[in-house]
C-alpha positions as CSV (number, residue, x, y, z in Angstrom):
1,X,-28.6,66.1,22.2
2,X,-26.1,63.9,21.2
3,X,-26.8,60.2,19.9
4,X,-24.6,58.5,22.8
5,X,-25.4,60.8,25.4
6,X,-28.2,58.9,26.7
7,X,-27.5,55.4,28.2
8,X,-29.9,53.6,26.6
9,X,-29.0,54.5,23.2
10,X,-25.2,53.5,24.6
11,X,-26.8,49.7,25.1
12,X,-28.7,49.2,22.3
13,X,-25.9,50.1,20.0
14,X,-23.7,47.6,21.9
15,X,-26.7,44.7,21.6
16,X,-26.7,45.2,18.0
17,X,-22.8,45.2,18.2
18,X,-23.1,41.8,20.0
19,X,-25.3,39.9,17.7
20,X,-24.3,37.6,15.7
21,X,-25.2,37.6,12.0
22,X,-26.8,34.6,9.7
23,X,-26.1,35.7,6.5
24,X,-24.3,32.5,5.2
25,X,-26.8,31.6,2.3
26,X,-26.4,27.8,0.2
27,X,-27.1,27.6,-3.2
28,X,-29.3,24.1,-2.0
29,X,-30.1,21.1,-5.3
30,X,-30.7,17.6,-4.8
31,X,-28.3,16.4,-6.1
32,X,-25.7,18.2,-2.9
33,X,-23.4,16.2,-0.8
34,X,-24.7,16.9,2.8
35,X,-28.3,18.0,2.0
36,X,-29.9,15.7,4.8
37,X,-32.6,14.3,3.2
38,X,-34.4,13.6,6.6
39,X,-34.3,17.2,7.7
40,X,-36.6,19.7,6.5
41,X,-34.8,22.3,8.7
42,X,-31.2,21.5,7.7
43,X,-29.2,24.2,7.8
44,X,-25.3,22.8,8.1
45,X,-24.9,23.8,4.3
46,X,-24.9,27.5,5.1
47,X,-22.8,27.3,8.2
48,X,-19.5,29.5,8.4
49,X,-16.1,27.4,7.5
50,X,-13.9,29.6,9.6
51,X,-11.7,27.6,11.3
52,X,-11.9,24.3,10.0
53,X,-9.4,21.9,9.0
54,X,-9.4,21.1,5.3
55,X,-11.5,17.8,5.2
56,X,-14.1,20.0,7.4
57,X,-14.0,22.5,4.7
58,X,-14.0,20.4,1.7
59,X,-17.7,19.8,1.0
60,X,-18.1,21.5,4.1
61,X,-17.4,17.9,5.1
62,X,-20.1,16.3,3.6
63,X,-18.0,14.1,1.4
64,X,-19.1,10.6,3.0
65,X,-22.8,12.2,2.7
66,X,-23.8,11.5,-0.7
67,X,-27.2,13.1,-2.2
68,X,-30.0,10.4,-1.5
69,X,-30.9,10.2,-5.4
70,X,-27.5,8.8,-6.7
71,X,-28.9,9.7,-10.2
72,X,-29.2,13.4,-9.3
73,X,-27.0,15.9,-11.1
74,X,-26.6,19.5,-11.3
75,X,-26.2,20.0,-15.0
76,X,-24.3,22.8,-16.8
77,X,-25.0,23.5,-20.0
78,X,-22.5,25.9,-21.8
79,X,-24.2,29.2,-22.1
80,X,-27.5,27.8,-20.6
81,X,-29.0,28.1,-17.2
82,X,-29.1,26.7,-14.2
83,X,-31.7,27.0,-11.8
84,X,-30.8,26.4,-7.8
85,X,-32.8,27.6,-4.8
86,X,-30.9,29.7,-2.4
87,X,-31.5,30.1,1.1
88,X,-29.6,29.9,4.7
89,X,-31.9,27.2,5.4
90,X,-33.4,24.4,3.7
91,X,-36.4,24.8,4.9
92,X,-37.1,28.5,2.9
93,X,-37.0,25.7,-0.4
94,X,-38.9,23.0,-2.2
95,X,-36.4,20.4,-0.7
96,X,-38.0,21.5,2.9
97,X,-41.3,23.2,3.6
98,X,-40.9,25.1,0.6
99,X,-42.0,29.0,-0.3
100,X,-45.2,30.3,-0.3
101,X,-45.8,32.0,-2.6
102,X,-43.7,30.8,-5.4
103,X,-40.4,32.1,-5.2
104,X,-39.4,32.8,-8.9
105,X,-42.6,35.6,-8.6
106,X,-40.1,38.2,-6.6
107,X,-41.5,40.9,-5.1
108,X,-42.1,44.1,-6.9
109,X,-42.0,46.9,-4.3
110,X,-43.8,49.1,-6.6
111,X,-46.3,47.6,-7.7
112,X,-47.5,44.6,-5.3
113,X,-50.2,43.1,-7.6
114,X,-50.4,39.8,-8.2
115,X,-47.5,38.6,-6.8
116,X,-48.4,37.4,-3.4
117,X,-46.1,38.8,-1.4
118,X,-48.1,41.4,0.2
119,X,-47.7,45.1,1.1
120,X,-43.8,45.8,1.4
């Protein structure tokens, strides 16, 4: 029997369709224009710039929101590293609620010892 022949397969195919998806992620550092320092659950970072005007787009308007360290800096060292939390939502970082467990021990979907993380 066909996929489609059956109605219900019809409308779940269209719900899927319909949703929308959150899959804008935000490199997030203190030392970001617009990071909200009050909200643990900020997410504007991460939000699609489709359809802005340019000051909306530039620092995804955040220009007049300056981090709340003013000593805070992103540095990049030539051939070095840089290490940033990314997430669609401030929350998923140490700036928010943070990551349990520690994020920088990833998953291994082999071999889930250790790590945390849990069957896969």
């Amino acid at each position: 029997m066909p996929f489609f022949s059956q109605p219900i397969h019809v409308l779940l195919v269209a719900a899927l369709a319909a949703t929308q998806a959150t899959a804008h992620l935000t490199p997030w550092h203190p030392a970001m224009f617009g990071s909200e320092p009050d909200n643990v659950n900020a997410d504007g970072a991460s939000r699609p710039l489709a359809g802005l005007d340019f000051k909306g787009w530039w620092f995804h308007g955040n220009l007049d929101k300056p981090p709340k360290d003013p000593n805070a800096v992103v540095e990049l060292p030539a051939g070095g590293e840089v290490k940033l939390e990314i997430s669609s939502n401030k929350a998923l970082t140490s700036m928010g609620r943070g990551l349990l467990p520690n994020p920088e021990s990833a998953p291994e979907p082999w071999s889930n010892t250790g790590n945390g993380w849990g069957s896969m």
